[in-house]
ZALO-382719 format. One record per residue (C-alpha): residue number from 1; x, y, z; residue in one letter. Coordinates in Angstrom, 3 decimals. Each point is the difference from the previous one (the first is absolute). Example, Ala and Ser with C-alpha at 12.3 -4.5 7.8 and 13.67 -1.06 7.14 Angstrom:
[1 [12.300 -4.500 7.800] a];
[2 [1.370 3.440 -0.660] s];
//
This chain:
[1 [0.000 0.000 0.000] x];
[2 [1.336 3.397 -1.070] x];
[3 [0.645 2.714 2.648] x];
[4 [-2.747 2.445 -1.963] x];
[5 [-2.557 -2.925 0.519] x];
[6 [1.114 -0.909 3.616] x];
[7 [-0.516 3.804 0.780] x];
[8 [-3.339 -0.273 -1.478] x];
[9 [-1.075 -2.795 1.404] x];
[10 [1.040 1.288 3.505] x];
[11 [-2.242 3.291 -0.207] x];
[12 [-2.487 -1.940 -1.571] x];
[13 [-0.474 -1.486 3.508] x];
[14 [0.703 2.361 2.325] x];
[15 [-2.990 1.637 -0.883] x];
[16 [-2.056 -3.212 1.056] x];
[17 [2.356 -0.429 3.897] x];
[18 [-3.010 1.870 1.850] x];
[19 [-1.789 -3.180 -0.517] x];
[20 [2.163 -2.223 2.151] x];
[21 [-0.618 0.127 3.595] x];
[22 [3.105 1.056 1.843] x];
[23 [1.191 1.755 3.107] x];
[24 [1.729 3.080 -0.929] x];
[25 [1.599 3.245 1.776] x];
[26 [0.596 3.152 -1.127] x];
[27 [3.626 1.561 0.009] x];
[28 [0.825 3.362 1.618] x];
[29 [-0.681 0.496 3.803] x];
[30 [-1.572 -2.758 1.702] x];
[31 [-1.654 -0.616 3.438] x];
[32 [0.406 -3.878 0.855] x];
[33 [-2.957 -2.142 0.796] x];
[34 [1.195 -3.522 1.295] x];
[35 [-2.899 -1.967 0.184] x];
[36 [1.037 -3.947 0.138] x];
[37 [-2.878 -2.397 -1.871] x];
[38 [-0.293 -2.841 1.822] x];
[39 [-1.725 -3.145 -1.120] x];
[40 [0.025 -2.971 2.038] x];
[41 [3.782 -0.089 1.670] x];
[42 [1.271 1.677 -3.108] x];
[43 [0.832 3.394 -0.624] x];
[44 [0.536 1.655 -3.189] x];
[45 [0.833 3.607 -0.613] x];
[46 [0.167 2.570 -2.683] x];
[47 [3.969 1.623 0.162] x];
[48 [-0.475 3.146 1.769] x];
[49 [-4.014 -1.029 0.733] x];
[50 [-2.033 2.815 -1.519] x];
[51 [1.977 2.989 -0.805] x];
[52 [-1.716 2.990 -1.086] x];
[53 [1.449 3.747 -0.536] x];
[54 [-0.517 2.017 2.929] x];
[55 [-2.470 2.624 -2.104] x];
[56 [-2.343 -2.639 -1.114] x];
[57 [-3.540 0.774 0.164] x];
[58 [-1.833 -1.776 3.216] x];
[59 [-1.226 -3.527 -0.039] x];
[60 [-3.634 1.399 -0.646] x];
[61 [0.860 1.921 -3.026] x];
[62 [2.486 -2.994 -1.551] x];
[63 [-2.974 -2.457 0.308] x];
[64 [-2.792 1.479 -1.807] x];
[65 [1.597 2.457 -2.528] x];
[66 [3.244 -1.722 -1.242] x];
[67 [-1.472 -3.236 -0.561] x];
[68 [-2.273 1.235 -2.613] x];
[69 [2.082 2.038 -1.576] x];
[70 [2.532 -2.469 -0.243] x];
[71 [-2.741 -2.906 -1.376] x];
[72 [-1.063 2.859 -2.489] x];
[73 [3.798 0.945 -1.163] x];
[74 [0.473 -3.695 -0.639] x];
[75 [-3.326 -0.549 -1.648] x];
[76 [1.566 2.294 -2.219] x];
[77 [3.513 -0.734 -0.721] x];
[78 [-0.796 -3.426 -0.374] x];
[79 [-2.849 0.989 -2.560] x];
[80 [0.681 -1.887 -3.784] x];
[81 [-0.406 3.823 -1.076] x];
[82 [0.819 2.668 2.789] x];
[83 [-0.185 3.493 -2.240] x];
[84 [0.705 3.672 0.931] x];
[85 [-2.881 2.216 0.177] x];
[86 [1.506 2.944 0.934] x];
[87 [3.111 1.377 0.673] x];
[88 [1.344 3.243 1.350] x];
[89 [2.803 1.970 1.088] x];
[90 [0.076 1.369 3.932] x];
[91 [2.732 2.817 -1.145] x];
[92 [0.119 1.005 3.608] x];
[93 [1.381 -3.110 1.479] x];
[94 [1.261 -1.057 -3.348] x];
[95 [-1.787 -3.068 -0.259] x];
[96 [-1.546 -1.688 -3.069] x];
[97 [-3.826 -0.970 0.809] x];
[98 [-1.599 -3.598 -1.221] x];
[99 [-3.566 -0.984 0.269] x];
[100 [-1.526 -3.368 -0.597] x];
[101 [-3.633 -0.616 0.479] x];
[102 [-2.004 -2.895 -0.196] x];
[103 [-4.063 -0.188 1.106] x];
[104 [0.903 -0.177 3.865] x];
[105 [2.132 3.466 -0.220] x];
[106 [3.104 1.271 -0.525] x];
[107 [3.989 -0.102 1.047] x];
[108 [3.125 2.633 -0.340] x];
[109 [2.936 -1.061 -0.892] x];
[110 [2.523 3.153 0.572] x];
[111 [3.761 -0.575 -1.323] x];
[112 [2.898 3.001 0.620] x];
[113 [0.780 1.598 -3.066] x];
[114 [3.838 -0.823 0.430] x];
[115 [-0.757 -3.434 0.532] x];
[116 [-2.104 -0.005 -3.207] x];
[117 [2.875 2.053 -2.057] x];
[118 [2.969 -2.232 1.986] x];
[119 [-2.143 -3.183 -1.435] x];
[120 [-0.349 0.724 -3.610] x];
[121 [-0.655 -2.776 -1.832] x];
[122 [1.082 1.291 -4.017] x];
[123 [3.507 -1.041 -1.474] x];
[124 [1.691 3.111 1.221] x];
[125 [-0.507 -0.774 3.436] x];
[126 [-0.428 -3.595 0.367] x];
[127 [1.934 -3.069 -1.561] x];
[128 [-2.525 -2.554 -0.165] x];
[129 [2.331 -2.743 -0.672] x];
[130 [2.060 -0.106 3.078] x];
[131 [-3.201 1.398 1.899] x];
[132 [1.745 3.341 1.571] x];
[133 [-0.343 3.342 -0.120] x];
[134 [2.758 2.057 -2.123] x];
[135 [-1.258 3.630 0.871] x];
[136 [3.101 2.493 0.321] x];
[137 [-0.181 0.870 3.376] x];
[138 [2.695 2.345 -0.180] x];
[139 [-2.441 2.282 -1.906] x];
[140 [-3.097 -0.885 1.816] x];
[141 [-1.432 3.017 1.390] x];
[142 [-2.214 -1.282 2.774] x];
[143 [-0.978 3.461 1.486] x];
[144 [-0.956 0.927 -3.893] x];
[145 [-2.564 -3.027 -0.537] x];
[146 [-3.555 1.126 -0.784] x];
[147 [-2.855 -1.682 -2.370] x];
[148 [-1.189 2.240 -2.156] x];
[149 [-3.013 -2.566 -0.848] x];
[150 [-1.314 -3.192 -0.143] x];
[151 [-2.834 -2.060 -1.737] x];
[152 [-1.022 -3.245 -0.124] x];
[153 [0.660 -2.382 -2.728] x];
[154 [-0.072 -3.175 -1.296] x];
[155 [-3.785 -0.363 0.616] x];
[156 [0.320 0.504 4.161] x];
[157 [3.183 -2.497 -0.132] x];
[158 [3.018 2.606 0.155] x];
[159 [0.808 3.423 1.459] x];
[160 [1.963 2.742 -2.442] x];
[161 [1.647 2.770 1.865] x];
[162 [1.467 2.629 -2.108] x];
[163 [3.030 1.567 1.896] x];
[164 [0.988 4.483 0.889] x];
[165 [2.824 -0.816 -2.414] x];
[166 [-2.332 0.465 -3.252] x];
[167 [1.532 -3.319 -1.316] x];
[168 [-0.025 -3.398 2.300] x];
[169 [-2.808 -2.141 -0.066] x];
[170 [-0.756 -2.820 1.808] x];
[171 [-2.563 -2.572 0.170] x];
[172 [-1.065 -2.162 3.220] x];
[173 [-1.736 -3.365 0.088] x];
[174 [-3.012 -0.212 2.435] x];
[175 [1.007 -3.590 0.811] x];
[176 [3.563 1.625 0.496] x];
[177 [-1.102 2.414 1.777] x];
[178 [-1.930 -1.793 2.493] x];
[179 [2.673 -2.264 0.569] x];
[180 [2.096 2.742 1.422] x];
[181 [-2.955 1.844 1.739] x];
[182 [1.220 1.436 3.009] x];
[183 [-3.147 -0.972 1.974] x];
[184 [0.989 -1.214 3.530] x];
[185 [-1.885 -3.665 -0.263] x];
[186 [1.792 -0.574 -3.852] x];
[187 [3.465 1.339 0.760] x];
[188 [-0.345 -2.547 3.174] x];
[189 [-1.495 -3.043 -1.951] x];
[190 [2.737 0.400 -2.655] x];
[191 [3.057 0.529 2.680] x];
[192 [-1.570 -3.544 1.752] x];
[193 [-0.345 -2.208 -2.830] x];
[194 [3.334 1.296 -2.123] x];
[195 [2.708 1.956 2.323] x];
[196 [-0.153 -2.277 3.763] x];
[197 [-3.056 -2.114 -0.068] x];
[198 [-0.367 0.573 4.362] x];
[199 [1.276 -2.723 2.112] x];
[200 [-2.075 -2.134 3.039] x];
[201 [1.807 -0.382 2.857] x];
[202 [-0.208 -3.158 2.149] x];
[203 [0.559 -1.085 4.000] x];
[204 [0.480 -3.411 0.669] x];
[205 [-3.022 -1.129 0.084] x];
[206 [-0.817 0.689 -3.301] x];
[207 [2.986 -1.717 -1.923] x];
[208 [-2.322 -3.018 -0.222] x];
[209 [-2.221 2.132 -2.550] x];
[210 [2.775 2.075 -1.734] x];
[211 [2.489 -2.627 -0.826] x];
[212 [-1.139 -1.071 -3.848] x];
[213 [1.539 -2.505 -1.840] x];
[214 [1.484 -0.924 -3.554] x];
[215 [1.478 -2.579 -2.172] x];
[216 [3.489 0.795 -1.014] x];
[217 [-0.854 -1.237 -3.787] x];
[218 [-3.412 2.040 -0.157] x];
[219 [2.062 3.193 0.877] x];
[220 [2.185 -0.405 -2.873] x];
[221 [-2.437 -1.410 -2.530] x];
[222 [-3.294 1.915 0.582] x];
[223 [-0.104 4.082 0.608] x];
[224 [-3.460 -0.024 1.598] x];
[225 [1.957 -2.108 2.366] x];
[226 [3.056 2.304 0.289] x];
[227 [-2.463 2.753 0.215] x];
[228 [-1.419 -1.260 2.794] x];
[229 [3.074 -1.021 1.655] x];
[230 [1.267 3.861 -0.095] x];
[231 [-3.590 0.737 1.298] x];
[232 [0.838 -1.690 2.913] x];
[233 [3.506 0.853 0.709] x];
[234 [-0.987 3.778 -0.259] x];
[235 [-3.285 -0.081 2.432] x];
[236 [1.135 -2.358 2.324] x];
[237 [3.871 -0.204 -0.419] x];
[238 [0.365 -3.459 0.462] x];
[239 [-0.223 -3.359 -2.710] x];
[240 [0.567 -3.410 0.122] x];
[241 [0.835 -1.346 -3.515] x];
[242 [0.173 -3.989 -0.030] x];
[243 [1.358 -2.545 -1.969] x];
[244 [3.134 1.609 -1.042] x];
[245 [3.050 -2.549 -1.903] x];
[246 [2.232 -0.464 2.683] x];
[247 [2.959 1.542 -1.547] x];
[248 [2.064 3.552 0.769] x];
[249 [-1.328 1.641 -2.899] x];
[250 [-3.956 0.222 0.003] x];
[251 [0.274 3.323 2.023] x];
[252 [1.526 1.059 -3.023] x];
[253 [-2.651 -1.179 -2.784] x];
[254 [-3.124 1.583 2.873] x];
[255 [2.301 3.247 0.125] x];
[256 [-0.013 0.105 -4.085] x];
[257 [-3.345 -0.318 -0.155] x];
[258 [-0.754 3.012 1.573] x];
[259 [2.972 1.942 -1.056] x];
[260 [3.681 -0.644 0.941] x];
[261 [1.725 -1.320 3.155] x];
[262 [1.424 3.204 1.931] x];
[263 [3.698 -0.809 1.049] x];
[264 [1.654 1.333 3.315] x];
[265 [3.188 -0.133 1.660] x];
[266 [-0.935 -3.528 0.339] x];
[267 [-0.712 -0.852 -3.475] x];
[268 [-2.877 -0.664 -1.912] x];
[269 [-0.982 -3.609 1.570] x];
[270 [1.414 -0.826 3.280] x];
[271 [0.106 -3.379 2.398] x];
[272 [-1.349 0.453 3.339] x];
[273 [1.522 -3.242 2.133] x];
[274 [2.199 -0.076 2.701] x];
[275 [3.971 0.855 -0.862] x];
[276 [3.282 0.549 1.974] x];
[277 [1.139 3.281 -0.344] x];
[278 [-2.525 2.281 -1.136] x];
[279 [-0.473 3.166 -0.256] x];
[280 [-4.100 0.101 0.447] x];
[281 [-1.766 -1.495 3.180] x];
[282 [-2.216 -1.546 -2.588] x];
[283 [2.439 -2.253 -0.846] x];
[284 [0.218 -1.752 3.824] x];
[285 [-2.576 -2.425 1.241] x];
[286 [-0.617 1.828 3.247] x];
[287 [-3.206 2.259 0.154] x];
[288 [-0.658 2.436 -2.710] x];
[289 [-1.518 3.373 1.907] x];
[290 [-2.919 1.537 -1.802] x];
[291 [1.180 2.300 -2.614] x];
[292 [-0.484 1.745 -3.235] x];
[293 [2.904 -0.693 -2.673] x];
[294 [2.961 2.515 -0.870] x];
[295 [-1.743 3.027 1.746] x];
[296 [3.104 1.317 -0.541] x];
[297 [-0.560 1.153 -3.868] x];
[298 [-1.975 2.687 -0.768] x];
[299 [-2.088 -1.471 -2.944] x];
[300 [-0.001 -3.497 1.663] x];
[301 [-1.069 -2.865 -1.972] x];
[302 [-3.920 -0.327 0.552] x];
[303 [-1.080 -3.759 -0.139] x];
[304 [1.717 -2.738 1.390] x];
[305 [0.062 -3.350 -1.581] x];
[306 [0.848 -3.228 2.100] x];
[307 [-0.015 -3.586 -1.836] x];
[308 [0.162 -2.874 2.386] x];
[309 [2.240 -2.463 -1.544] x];
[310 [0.799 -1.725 3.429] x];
[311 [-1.700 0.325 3.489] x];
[312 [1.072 -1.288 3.476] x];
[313 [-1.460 -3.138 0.909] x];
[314 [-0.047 1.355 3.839] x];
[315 [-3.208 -0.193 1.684] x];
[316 [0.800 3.370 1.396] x];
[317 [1.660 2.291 -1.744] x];
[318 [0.876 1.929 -3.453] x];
[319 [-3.581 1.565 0.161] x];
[320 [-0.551 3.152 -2.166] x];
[321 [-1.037 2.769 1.891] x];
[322 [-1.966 2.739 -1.204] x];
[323 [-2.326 3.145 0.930] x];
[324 [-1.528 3.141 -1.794] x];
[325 [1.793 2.785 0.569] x];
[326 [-2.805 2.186 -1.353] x];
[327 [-1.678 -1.158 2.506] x];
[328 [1.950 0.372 2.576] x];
[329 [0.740 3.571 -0.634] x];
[330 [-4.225 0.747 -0.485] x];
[331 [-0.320 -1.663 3.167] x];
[332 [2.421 2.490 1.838] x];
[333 [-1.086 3.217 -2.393] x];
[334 [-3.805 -0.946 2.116] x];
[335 [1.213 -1.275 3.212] x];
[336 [3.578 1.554 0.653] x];
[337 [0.150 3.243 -2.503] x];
[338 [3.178 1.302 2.083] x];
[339 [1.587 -3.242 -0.518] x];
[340 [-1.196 0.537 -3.693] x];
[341 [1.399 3.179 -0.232] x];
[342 [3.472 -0.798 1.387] x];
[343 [0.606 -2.943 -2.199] x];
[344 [-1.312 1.869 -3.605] x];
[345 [2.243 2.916 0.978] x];
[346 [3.000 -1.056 1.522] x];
[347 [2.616 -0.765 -2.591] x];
[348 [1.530 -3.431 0.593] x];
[349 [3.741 -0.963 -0.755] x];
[350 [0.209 -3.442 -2.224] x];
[351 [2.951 -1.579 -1.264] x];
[352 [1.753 -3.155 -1.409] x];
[353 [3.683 -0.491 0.010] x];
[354 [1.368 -3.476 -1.479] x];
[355 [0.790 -1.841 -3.593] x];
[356 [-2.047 -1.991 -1.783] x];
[357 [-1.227 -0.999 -3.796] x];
[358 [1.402 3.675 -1.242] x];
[359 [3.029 0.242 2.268] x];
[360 [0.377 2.461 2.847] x];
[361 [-3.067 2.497 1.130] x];
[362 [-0.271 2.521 2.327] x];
[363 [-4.349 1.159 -0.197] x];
[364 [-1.118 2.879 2.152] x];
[365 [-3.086 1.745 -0.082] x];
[366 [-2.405 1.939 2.059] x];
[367 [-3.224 -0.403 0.432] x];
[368 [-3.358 -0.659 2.978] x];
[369 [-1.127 -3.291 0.806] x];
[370 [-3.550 1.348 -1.310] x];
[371 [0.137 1.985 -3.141] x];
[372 [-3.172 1.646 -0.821] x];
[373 [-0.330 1.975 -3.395] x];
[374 [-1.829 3.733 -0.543] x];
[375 [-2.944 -1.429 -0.097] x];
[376 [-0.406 -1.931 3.566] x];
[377 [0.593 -3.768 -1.426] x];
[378 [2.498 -1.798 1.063] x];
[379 [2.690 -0.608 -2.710] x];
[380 [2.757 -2.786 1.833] x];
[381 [0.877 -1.242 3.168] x];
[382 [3.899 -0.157 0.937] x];
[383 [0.932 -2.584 2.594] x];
[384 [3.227 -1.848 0.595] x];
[385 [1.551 -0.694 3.527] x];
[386 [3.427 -1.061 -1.554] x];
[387 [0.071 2.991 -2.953] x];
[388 [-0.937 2.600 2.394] x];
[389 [2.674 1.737 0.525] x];
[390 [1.909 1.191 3.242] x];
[391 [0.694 3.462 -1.069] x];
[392 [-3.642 1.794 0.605] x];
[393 [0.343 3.580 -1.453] x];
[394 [-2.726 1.591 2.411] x];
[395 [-0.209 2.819 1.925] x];
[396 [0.635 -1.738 3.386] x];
[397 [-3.349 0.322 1.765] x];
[398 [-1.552 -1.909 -2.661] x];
[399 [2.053 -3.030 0.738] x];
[400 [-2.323 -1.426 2.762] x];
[401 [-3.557 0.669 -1.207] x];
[402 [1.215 -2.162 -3.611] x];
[403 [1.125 -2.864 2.264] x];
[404 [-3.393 0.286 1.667] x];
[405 [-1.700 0.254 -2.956] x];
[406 [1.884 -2.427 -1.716] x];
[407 [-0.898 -2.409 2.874] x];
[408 [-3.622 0.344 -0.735] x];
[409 [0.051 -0.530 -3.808] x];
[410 [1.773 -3.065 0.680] x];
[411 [-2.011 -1.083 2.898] x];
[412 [-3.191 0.091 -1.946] x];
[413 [1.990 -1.797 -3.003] x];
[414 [1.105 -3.054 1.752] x];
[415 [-4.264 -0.219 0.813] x];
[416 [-1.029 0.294 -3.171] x];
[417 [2.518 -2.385 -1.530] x];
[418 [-1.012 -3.026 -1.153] x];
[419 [2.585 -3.203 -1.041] x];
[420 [-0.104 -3.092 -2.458] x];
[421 [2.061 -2.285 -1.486] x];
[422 [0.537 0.209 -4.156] x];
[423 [0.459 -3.103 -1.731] x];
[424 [2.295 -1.045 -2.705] x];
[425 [-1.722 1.802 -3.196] x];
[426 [-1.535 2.772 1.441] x];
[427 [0.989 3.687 -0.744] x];
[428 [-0.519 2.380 3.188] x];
[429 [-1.074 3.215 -2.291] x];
[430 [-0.362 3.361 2.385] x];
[431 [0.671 3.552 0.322] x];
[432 [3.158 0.686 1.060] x];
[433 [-1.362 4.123 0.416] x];
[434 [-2.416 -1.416 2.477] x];
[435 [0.236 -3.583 0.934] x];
[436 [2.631 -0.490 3.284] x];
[437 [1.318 -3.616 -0.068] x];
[438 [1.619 -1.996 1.837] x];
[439 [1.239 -3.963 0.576] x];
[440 [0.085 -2.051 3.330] x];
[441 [3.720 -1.658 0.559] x];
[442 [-0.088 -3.407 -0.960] x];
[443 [3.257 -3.179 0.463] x];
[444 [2.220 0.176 -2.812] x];
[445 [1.241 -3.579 -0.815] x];
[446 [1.081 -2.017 -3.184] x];
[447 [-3.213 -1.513 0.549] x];
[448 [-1.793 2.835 0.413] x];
[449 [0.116 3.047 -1.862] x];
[450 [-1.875 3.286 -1.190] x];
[451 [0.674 0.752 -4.035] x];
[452 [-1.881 3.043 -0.831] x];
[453 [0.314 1.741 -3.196] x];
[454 [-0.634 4.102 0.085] x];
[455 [-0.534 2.589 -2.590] x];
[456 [-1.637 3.998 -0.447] x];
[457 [-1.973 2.113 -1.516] x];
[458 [-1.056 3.399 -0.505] x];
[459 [-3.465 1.441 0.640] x];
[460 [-0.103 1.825 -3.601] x];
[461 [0.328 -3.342 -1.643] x];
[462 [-2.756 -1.287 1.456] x];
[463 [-1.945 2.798 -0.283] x];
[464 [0.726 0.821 -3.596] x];
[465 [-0.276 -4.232 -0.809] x];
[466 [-3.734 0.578 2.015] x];
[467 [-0.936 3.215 -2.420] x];
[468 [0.799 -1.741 -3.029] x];
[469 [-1.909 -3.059 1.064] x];
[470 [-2.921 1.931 0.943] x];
[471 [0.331 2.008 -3.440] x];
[472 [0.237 -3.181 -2.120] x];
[473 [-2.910 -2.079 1.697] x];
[474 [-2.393 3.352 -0.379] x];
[475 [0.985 -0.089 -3.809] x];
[476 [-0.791 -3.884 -0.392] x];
[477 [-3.665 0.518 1.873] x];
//
């Protein structure tokens, strides 16, 4: 499929997201509602629970207006033939005006005029063949855009703005332009389904539900199965896959399927057993503390991937470990928000020193345990006993309330952590942004041994592999 067509196909559905049920939030300010659904002993939650700006209307006014204008907005984008029936320039505010009607009303659709001029579709401004924009900003005079008119053309279909300049035209799709509205609900629905679908966090008592399943030949042979494999991974963060060749390179073949394997200091696969002399406390048999991987690199690889080739035959021991993060931090943004507050501000000092696949390495890096973005989600979790480093570059009286705080978090981690045994076959998928993992210490011996096969990688390969799925199963419908 050609990039042109991809593109198409993509705004093609956008338009239609608003009809899939989802739990959004907006971005900007938020206020934090943490509001834990809990159905039998299991509890499920929405990252962040319900955020919502802090100048949104009241409940009241959200529950009997924007519902029907939002039903009547999508009655009408999704229309077979949406059509213009008026449109209008707002020269004070520099706006561009669009009505639709149909027999239960009307809607306005109001787009900046430097958006509109920024956005010009004709060969001059746009190269439709790679899909970008080639306007010359460097003689863009955004203070000096104004519309000197538009009409409707194209039988309702299109918008034609004529520009102040006496010589640029340009000419709007209504499908395009509705795809881009900047309505609240649309700008949301598109942001959900294409930019970070939202996650659902989990305690322990809901890993029964979460934890989905999937064959390791399915993944690679079907994409409504890979699909729904990344569907997982991104709202629950953890995925078994099963049935895996029991070789050291079928992290490798999952890895290409998606994109390609990221590499690290420690290579692109690496074995996770028990060795003399190593630099990495993975490498012993003893207990494995809970722990996110290589906190220590700013743009750290974002999905683990751990084939069991081997597991210890020991009754008790060489148990995975593993807990939501996400959740952990929610639960201490409700219940703990100094806590909260400490640990998302206070920048943390994490480093590796040793030699490996690519020779000698010395990683440092700042950064909180909980890193929250602009818009109040939570964006990774950093956690590593061992990779924490001594040096804590802090104003001093900060010191004490971390270690308190950092208590806490891992206090209410060790609860919600649950443990299990993989089998030879099985591929441990999970977010290494958000997952913390762990291992219990098991007895090395020639007769019994741990042989564990480890690769990454990187959020915007899944999520670009997920767009282009989505795009390509909307164009087959």
């Amino acid at each position: 499929m050609s990039l042109l067509r991809y593109l198409a196909t993509l705004n093609r559905m956008v338009v239609g997201v608003s009809n899939r049920t989802s739990i959004v939030a907006p971005c900007g300010s938020v206020k934090i509602s943490f509001n834990p659904v809990v159905t039998s002993r299991r509890r499920t939650l929405t990252s962040s629970g319900a955020l919502r700006k802090a100048t949104a209307p009241s409940a009241t006014t959200r529950a009997t207006v924007e519902p029907n204008r939002a039903k009547f907005a999508q009655r009408i984008a999704t229309s077979p033939t949406p059509k213009i029936s008026e449109a209008s320039v707002d020269a004070a505010r520099s706006r561009v005006v669009v009505r639709l009607d149909d027999a239960d009303g009307a809607l306005r659709y109001e787009f900046p005029a430097v958006w509109l001029r920024d956005n010009c579709q004709c060969e001059r401004c746009f190269h439709t063949g790679s899909s970008s924009r080639v306007l010359d900003w460097e003689r863009f005079d955004v203070a000096g855009v104004k519309v000197s008119q538009v009409r409707v053309s194209d039988a309702g279909r299109s918008l034609e703005v004529l520009w102040n300049d006496g010589s640029h035209r340009s000419v709007y799709g209504l499908q395009w332009l509705l795809e881009r509205s900047f309505e609240e609900e649309r700008t949301l629905d598109y942001l959900h389904e294409w930019y970070r679908p939202r996650p659902v966090v989990w305690g322990a008592d809901g890993f029964g539900a979460v934890l989905k399943e999937f064959a390791f030949e399915e993944v690679l042979a079907d994409d409504g199965v890979l699909r729904q494999w990344i569907e997982a991974l991104i709202a629950y963060g953890v995925v078994m896959i099963k049935g895996a060749p029991l070789t050291e390179h079928e992290c490798r073949r999952l890895a290409n399927r998606v994109g390609f394997i990221r590499k690290t200091h420690y290579g692109e696969e690496f074995i996770v057993k028990a060795k003399e002399g190593t630099s990495n406390v993975a490498y012993l048999s003893t207990p494995l503390q809970m722990h996110t991987d290589l906190p220590y690199y700013d743009y750290k690889p974002g999905c683990n991937l751990l084939h069991c080739l081997v597991q210890s035959t020991n009754t008790v021991g060489g148990e995975n470990l593993i807990a939501d993060g996400f959740y952990v931090a929610e639960y201490l943004r409700q219940h703990h928000p100094d806590d909260f507050r400490v640990l998302s501000e206070t920048l943390v000092d994490w480093s590796d020193l040793g030699s490996d696949e690519a020779g000698s390495f010395h990683s440092l890096y700042r950064a909180p345990v909980i890193c929250v973005g602009r818009d109040g989600r939570l964006e990774r979790i950093n956690h590593s006993v061992p990779q924490r480093d001594s040096r804590f570059c802090v104003p001093i009286d900060r010191v004490e309330p971390w270690y308190r705080a950092m208590k806490r978090f891992v206090t209410v981690l060790h609860r919600e952590a649950v443990s299990f045994k993989t089998a030879p076959g099985d591929i441990l998928t999970f977010s290494n942004v958000r997952m913390v993992h762990g291992r219990t210490g098991y007895t090395d011996t020639a007769g019994n041994t741990r042989h564990i096969v480890g690769a990454y990688l990187d959020w915007d390969e899944i999520y670009s592999k997920l767009r282009v799925l989505k795009a390509s199963s909307s164009e087959g419908e």
